[in-house]
CHARMM-style PDB file with segment names, atoms N, HN, CA, C and O in Angstrom:
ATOM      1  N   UNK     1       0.839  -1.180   0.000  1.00  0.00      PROA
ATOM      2  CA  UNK     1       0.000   0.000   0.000  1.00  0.00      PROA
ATOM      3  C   UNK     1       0.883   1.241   0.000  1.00  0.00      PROA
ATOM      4  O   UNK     1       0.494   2.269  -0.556  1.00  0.00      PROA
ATOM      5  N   UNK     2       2.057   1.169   0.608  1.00  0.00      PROA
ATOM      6  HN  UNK     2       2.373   0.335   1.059  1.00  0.00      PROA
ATOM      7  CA  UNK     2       2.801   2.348   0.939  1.00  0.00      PROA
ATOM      8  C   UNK     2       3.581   2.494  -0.457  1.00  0.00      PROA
ATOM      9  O   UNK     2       3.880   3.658  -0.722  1.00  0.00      PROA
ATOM     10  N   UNK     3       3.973   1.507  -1.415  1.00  0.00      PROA
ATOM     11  HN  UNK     3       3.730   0.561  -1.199  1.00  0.00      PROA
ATOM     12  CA  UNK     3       4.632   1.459  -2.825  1.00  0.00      PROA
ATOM     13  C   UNK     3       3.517   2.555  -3.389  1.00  0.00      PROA
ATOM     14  O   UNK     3       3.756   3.751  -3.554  1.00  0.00      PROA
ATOM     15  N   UNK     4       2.293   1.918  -3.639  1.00  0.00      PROA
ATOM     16  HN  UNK     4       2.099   0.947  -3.504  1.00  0.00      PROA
ATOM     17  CA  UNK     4       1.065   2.550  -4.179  1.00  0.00      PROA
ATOM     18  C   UNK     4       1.131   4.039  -3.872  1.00  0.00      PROA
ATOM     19  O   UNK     4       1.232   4.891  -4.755  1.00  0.00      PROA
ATOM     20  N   UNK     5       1.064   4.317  -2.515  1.00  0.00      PROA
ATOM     21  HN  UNK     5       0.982   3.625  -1.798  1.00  0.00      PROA
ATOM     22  CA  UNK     5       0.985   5.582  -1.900  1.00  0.00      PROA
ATOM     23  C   UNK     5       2.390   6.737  -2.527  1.00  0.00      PROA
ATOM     24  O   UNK     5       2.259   7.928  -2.807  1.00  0.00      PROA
ATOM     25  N   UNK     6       3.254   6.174  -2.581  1.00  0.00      PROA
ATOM     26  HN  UNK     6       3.361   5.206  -2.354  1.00  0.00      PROA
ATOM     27  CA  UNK     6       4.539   6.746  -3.078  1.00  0.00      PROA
ATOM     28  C   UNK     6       4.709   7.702  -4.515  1.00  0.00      PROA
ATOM     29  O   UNK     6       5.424   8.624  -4.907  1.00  0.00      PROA
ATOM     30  N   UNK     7       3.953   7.140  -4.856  1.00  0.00      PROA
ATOM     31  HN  UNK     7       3.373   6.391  -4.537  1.00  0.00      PROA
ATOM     32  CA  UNK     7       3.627   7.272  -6.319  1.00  0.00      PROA
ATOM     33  C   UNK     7       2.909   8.751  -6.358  1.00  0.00      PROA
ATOM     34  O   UNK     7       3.436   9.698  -6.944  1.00  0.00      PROA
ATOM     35  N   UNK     8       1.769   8.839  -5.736  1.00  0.00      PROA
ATOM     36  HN  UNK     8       1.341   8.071  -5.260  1.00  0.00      PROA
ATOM     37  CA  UNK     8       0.905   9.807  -5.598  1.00  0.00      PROA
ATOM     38  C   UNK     8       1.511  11.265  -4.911  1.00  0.00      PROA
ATOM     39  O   UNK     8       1.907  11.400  -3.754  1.00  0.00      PROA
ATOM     40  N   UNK     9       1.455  12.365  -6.040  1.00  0.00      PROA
ATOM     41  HN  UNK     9       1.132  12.256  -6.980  1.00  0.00      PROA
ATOM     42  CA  UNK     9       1.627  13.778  -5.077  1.00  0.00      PROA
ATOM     43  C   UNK     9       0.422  13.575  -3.862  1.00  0.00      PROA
ATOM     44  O   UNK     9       0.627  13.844  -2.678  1.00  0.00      PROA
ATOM     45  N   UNK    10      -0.123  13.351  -4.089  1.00  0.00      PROA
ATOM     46  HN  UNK    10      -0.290  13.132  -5.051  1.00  0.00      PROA
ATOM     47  CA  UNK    10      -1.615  13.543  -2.835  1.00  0.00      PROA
ATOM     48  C   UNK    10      -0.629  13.234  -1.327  1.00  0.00      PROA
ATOM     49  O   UNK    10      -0.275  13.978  -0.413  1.00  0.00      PROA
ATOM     50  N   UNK    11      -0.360  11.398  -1.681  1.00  0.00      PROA
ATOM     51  HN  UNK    11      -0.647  10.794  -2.424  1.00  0.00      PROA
ATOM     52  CA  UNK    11       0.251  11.058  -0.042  1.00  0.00      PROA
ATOM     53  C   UNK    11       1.123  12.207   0.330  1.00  0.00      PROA
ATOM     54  O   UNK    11       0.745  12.715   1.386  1.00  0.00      PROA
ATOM     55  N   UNK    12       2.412  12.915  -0.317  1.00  0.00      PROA
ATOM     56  HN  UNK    12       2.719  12.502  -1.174  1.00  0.00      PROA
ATOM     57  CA  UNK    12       2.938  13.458  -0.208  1.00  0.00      PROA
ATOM     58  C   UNK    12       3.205  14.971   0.466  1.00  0.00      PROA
ATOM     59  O   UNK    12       4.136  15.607   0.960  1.00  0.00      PROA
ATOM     60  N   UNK    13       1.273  15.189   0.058  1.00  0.00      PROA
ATOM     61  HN  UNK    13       0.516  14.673  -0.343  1.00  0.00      PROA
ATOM     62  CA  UNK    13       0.846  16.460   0.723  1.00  0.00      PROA
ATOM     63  C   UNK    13       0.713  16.578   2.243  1.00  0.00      PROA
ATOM     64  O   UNK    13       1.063  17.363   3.124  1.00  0.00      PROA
ATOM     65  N   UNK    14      -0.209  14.998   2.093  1.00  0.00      PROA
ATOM     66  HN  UNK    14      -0.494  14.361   1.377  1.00  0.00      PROA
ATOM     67  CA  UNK    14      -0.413  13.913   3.516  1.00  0.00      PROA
ATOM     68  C   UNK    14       0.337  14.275   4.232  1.00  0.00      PROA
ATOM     69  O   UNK    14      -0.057  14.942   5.189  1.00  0.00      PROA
ATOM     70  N   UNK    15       1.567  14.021   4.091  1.00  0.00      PROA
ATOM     71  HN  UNK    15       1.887  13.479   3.314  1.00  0.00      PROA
ATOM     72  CA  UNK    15       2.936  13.595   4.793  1.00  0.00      PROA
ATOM     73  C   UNK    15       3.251  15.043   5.575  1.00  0.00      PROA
ATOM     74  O   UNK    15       3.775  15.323   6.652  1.00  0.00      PROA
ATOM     75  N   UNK    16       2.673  15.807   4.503  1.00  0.00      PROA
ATOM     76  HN  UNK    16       2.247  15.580   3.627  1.00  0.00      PROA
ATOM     77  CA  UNK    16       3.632  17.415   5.336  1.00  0.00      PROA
ATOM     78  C   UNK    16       2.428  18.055   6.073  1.00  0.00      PROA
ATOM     79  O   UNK    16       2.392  19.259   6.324  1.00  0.00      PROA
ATOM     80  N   UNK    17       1.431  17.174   6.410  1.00  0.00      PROA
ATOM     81  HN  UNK    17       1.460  16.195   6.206  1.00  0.00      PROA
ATOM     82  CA  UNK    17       0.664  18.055   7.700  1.00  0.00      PROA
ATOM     83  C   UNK    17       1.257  17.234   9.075  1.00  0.00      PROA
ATOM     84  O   UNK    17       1.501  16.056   9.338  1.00  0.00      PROA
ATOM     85  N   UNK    18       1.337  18.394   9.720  1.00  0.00      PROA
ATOM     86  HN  UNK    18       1.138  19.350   9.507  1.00  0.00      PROA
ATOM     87  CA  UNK    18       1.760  17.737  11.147  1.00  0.00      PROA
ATOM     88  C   UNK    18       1.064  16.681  11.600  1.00  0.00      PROA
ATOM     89  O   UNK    18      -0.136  16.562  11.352  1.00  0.00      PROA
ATOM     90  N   UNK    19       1.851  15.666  12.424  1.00  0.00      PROA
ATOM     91  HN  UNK    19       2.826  15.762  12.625  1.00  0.00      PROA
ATOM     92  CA  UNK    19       1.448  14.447  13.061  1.00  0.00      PROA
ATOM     93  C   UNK    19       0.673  13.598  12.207  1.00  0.00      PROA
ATOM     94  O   UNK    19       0.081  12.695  12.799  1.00  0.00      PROA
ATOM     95  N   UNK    20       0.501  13.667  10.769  1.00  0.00      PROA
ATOM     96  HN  UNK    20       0.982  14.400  10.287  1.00  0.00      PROA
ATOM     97  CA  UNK    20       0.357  12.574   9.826  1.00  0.00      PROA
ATOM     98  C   UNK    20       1.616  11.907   9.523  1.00  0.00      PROA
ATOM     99  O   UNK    20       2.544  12.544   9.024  1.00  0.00      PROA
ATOM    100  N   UNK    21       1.696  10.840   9.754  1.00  0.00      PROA
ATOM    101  HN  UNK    21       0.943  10.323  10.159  1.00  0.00      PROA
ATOM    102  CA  UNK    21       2.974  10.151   9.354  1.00  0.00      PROA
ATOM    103  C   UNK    21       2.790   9.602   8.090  1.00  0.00      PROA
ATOM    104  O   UNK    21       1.942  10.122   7.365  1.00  0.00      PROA
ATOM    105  N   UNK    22       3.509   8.523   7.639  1.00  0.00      PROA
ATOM    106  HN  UNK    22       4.197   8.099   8.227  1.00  0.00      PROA
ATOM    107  CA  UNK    22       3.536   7.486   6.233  1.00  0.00      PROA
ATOM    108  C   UNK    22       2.396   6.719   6.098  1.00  0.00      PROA
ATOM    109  O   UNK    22       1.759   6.781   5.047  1.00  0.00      PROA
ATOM    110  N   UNK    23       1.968   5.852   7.199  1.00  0.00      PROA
ATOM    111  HN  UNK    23       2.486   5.802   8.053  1.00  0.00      PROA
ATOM    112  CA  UNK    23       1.336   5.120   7.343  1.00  0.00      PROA
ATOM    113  C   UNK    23      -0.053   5.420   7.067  1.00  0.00      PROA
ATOM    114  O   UNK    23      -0.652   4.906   6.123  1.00  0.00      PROA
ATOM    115  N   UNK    24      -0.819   6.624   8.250  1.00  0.00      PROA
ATOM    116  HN  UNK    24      -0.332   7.042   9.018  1.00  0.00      PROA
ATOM    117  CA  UNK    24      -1.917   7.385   8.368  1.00  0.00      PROA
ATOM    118  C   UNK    24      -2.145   7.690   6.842  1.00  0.00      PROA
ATOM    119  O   UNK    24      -3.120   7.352   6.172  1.00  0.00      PROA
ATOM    120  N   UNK    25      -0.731   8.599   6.320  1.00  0.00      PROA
ATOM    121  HN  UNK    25       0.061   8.874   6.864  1.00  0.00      PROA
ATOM    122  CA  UNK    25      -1.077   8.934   4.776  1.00  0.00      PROA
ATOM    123  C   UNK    25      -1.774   8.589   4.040  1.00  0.00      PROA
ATOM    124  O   UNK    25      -2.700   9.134   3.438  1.00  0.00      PROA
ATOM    125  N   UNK    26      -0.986   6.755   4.037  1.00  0.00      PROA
ATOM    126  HN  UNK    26      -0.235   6.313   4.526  1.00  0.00      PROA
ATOM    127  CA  UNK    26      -0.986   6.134   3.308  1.00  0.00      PROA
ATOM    128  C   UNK    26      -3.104   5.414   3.458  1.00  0.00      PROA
ATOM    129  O   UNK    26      -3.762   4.920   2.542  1.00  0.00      PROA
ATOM    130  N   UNK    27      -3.472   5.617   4.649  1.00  0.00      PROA
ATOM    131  HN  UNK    27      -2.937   6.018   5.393  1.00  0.00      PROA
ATOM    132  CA  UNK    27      -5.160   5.031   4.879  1.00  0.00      PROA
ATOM    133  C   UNK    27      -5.543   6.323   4.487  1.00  0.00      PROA
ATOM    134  O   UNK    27      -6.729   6.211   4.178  1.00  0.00      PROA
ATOM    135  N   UNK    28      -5.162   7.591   4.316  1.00  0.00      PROA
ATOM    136  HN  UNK    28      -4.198   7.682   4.568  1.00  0.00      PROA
ATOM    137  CA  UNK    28      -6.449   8.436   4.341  1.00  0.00      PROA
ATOM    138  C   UNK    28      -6.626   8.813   2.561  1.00  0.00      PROA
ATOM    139  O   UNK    28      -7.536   9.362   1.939  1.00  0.00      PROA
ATOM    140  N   UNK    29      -5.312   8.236   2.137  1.00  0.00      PROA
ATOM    141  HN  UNK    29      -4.573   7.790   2.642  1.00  0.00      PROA
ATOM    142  CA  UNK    29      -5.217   8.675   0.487  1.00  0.00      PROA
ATOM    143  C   UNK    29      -6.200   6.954   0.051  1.00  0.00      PROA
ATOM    144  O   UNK    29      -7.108   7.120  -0.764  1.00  0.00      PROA
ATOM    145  N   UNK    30      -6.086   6.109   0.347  1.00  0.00      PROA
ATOM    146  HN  UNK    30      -5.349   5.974   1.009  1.00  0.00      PROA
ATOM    147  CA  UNK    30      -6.439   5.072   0.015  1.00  0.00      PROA
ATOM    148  C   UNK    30      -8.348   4.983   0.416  1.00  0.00      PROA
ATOM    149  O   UNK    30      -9.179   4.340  -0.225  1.00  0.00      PROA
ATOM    150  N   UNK    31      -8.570   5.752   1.511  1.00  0.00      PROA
ATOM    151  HN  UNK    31      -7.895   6.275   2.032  1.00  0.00      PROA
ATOM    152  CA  UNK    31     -10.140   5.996   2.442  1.00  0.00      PROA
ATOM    153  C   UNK    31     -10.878   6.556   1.067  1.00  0.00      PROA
ATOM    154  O   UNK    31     -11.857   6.100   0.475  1.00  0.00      PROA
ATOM    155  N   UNK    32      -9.843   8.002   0.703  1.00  0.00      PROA
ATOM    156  HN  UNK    32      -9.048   8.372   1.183  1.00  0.00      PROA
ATOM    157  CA  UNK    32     -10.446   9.222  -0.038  1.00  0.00      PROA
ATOM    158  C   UNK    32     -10.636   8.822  -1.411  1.00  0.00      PROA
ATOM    159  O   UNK    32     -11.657   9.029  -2.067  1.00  0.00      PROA
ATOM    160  N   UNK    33      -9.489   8.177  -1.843  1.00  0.00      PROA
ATOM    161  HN  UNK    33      -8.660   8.009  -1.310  1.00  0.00      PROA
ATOM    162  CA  UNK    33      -9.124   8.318  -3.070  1.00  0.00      PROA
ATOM    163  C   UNK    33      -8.412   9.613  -4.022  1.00  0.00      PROA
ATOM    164  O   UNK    33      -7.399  10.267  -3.773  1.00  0.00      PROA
ATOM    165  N   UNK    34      -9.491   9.716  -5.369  1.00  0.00      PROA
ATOM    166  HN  UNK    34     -10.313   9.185  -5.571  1.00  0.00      PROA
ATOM    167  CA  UNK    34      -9.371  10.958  -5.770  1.00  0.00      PROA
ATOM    168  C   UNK    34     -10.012  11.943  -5.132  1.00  0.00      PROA
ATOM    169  O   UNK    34     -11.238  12.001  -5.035  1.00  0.00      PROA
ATOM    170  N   UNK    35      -9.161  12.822  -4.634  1.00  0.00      PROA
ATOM    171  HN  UNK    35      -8.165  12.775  -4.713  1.00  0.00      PROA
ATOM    172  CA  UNK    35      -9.790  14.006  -3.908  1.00  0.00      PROA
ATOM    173  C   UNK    35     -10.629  15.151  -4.807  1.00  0.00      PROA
ATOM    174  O   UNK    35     -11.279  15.989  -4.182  1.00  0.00      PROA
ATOM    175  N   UNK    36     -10.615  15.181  -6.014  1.00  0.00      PROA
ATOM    176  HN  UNK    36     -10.087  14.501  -6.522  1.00  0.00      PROA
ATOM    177  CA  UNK    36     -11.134  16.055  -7.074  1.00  0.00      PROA
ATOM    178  C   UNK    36     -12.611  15.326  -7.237  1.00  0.00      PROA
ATOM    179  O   UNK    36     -13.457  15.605  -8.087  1.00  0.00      PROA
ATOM    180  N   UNK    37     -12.686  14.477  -6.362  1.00  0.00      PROA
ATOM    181  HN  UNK    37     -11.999  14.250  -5.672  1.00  0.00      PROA
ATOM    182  CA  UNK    37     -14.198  13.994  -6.748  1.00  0.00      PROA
ATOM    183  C   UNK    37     -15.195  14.581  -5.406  1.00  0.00      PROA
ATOM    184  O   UNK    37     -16.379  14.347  -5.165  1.00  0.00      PROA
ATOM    185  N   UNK    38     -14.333  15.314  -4.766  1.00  0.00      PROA
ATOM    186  HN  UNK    38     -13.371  15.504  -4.961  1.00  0.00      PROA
ATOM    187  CA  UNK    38     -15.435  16.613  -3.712  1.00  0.00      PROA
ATOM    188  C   UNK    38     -14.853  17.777  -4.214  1.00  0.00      PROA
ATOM    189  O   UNK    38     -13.741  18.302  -4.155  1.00  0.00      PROA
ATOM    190  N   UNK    39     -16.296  18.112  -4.898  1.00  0.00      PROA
ATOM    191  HN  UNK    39     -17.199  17.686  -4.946  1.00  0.00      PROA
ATOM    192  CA  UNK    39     -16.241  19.757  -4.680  1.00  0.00      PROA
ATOM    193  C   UNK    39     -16.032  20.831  -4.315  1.00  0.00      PROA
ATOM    194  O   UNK    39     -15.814  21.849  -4.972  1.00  0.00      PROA
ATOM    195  N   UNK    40     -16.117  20.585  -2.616  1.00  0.00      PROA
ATOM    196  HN  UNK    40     -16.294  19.759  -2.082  1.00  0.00      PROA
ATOM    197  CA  UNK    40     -15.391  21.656  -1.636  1.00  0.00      PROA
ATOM    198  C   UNK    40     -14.785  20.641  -0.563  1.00  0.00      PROA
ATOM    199  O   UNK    40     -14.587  19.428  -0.632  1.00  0.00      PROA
ATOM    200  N   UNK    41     -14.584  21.482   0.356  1.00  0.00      PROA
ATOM    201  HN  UNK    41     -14.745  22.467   0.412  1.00  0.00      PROA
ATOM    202  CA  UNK    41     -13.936  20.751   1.803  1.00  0.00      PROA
ATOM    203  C   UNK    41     -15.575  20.453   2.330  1.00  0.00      PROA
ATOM    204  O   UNK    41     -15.848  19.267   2.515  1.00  0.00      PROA
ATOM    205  N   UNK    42     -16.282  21.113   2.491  1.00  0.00      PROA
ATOM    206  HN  UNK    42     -16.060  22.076   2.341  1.00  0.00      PROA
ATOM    207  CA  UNK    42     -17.342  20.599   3.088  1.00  0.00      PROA
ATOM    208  C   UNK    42     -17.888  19.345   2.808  1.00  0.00      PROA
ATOM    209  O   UNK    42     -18.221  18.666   3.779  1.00  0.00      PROA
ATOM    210  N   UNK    43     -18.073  18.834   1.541  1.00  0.00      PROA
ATOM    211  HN  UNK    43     -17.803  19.385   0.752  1.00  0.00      PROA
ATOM    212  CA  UNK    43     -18.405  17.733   1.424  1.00  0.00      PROA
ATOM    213  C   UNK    43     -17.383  16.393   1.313  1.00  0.00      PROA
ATOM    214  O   UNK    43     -17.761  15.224   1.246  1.00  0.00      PROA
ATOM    215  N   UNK    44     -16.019  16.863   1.311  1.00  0.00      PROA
ATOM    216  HN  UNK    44     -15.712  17.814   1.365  1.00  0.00      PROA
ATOM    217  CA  UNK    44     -15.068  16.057   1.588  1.00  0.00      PROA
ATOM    218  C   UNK    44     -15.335  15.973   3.505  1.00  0.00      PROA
ATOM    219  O   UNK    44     -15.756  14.923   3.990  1.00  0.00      PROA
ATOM    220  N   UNK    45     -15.089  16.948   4.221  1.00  0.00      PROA
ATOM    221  HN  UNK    45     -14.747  17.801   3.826  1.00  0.00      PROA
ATOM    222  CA  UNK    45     -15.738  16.815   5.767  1.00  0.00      PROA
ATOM    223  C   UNK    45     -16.835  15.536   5.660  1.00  0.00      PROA
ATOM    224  O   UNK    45     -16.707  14.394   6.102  1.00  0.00      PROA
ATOM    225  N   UNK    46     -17.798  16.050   5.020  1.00  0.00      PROA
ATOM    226  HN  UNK    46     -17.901  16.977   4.661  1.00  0.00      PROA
ATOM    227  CA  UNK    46     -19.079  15.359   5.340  1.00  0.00      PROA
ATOM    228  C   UNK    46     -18.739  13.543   4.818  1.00  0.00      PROA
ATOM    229  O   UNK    46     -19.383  12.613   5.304  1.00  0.00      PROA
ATOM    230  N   UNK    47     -17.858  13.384   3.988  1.00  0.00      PROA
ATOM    231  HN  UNK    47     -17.334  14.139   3.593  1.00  0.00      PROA
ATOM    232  CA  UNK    47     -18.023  12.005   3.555  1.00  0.00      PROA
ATOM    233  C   UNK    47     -16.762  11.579   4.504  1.00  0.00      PROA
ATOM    234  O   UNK    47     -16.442  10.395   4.398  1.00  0.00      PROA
ATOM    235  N   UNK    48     -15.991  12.381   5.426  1.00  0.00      PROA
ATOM    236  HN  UNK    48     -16.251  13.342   5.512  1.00  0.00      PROA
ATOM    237  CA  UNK    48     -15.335  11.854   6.536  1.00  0.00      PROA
ATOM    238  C   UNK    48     -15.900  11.219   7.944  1.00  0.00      PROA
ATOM    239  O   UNK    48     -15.421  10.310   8.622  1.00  0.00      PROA
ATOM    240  N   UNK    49     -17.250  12.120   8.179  1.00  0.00      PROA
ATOM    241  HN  UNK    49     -17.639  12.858   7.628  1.00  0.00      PROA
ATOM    242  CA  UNK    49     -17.878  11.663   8.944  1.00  0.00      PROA
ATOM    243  C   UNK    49     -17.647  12.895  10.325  1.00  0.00      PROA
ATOM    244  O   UNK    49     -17.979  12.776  11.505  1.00  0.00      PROA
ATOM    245  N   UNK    50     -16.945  14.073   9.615  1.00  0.00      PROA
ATOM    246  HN  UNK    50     -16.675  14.170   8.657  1.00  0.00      PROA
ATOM    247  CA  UNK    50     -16.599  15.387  10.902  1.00  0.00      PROA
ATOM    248  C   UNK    50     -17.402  16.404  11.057  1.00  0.00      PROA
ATOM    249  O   UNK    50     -17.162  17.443  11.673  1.00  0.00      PROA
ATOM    250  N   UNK    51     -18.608  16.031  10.352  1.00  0.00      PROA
ATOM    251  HN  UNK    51     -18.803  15.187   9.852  1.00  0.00      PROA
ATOM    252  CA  UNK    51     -19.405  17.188  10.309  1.00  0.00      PROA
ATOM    253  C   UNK    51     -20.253  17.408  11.211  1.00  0.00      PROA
ATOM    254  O   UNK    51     -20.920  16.399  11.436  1.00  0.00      PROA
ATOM    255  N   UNK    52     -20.689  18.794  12.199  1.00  0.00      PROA
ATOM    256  HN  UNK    52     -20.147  19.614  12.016  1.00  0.00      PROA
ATOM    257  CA  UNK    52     -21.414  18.717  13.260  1.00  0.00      PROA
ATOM    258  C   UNK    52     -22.527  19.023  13.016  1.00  0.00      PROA
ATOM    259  O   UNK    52     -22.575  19.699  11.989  1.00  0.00      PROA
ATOM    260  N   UNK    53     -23.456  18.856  13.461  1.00  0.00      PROA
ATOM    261  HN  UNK    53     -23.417  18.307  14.295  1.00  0.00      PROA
ATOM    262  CA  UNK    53     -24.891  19.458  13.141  1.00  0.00      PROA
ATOM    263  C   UNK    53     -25.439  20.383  14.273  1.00  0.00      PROA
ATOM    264  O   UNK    53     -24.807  20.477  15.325  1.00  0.00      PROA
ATOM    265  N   UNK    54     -26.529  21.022  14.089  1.00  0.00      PROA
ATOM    266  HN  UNK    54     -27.042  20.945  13.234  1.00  0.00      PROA
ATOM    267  CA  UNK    54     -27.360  21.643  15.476  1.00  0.00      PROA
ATOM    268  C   UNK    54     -28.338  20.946  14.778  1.00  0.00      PROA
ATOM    269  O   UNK    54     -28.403  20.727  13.568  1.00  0.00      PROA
ATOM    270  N   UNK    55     -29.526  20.436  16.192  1.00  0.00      PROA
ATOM    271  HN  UNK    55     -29.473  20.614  17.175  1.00  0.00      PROA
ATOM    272  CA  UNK    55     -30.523  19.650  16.083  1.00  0.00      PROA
ATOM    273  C   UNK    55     -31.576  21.173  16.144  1.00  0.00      PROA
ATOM    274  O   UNK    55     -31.173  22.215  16.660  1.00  0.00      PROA
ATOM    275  N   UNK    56     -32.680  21.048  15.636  1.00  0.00      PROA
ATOM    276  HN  UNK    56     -33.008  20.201  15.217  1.00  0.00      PROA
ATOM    277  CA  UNK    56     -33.545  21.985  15.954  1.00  0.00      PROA
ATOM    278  C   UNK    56     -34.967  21.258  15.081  1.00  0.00      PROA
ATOM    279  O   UNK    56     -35.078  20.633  14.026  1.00  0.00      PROA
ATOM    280  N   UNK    57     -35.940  21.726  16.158  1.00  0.00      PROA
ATOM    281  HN  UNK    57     -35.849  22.234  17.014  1.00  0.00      PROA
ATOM    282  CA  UNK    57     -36.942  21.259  15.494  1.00  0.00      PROA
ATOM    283  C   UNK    57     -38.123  22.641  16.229  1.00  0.00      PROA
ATOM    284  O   UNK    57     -38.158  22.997  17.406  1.00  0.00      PROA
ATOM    285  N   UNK    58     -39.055  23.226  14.959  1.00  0.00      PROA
ATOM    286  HN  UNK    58     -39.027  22.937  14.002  1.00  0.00      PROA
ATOM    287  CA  UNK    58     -39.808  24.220  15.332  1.00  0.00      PROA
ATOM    288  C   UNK    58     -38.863  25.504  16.253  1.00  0.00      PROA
ATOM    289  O   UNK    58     -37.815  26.024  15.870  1.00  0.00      PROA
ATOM    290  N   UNK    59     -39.530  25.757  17.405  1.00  0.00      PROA
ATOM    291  HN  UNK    59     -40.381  25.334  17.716  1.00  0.00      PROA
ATOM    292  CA  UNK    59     -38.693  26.478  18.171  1.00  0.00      PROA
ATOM    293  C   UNK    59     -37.633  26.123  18.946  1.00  0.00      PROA
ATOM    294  O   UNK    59     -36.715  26.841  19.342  1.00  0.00      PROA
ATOM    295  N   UNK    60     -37.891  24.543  19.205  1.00  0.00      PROA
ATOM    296  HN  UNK    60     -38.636  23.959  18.883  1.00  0.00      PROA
ATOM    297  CA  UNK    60     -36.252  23.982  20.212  1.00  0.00      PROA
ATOM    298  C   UNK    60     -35.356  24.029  19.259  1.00  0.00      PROA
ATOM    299  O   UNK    60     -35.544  23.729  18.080  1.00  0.00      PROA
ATOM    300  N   UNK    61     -34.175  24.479  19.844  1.00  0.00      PROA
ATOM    301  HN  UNK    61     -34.021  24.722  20.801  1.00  0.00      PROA
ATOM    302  CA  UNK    61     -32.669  24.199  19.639  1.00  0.00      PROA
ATOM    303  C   UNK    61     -31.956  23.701  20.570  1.00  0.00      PROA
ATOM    304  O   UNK    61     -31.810  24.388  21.581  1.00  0.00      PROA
ATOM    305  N   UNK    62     -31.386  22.522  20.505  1.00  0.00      PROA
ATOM    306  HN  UNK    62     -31.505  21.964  19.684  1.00  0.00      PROA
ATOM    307  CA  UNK    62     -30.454  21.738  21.045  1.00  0.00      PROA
ATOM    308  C   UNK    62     -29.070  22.690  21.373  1.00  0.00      PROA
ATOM    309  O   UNK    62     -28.411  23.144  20.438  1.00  0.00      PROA
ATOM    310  N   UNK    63     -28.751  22.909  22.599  1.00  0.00      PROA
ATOM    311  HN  UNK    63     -29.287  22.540  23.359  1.00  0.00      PROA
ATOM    312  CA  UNK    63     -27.843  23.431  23.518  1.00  0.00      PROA
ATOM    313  C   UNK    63     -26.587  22.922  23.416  1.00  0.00      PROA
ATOM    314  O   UNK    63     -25.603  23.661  23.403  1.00  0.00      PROA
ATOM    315  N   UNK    64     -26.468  21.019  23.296  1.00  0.00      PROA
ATOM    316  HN  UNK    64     -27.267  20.418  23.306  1.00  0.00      PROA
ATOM    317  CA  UNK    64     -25.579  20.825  22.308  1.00  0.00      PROA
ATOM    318  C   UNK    64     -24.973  19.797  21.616  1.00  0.00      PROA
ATOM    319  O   UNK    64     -25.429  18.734  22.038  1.00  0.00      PROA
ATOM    320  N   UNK    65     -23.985  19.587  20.567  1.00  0.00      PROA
ATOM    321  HN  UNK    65     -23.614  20.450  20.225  1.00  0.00      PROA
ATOM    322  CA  UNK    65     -24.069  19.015  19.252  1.00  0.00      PROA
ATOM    323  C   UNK    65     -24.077  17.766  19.893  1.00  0.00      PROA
ATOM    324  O   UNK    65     -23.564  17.362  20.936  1.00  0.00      PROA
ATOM    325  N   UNK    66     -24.729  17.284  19.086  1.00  0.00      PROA
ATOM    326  HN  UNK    66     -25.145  17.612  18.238  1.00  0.00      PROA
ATOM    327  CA  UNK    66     -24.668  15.342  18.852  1.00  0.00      PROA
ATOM    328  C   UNK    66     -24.163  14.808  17.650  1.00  0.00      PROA
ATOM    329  O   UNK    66     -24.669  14.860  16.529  1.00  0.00      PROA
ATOM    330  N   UNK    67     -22.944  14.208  18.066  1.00  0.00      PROA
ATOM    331  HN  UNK    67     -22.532  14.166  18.977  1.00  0.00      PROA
ATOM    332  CA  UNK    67     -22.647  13.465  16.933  1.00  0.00      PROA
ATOM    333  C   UNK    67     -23.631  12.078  16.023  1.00  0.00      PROA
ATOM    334  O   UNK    67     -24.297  11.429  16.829  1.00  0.00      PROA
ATOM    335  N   UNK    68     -23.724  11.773  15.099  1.00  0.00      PROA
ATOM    336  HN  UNK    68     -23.183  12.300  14.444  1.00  0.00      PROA
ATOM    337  CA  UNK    68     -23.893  11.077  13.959  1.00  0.00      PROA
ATOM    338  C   UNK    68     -23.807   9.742  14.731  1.00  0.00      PROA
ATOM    339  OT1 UNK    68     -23.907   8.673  14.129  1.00  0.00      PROA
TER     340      UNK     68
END
């Protein structure tokens, strides 16, 4: 996987955010794939699973977030 990963500018980008190592890189380029297939960061967020919501229904609003 890490041969595979090598290859790719993407892992590479991986690599130079702090506390991503080789390895991590190497699952989040392989998770994502092509990254040009999200439109923005938001929906790259959202198909990560980091996205927060506020619950609200009518006049309640939830005080606070619940994860997914």
């Amino acid at each position: 996987m890490k041969e595979l990963a090598l290859q790719s500018p993407a892992y590479h980008l991986l690599c130079s955010i702090p506390v991503v190592g080789p390895i991590t890189a190497a699952k989040i380029h392989a998770e994502i794939g092509d990254i040009k297939r999200f439109p923005s960061v938001k929906q790259l967020t959202a198909f990560a699973g980091l996205d927060s919501s506020v619950y609200e229904s009518g006049t309640f609003k939830a005080n606070l977030l619940r994860l997914r």
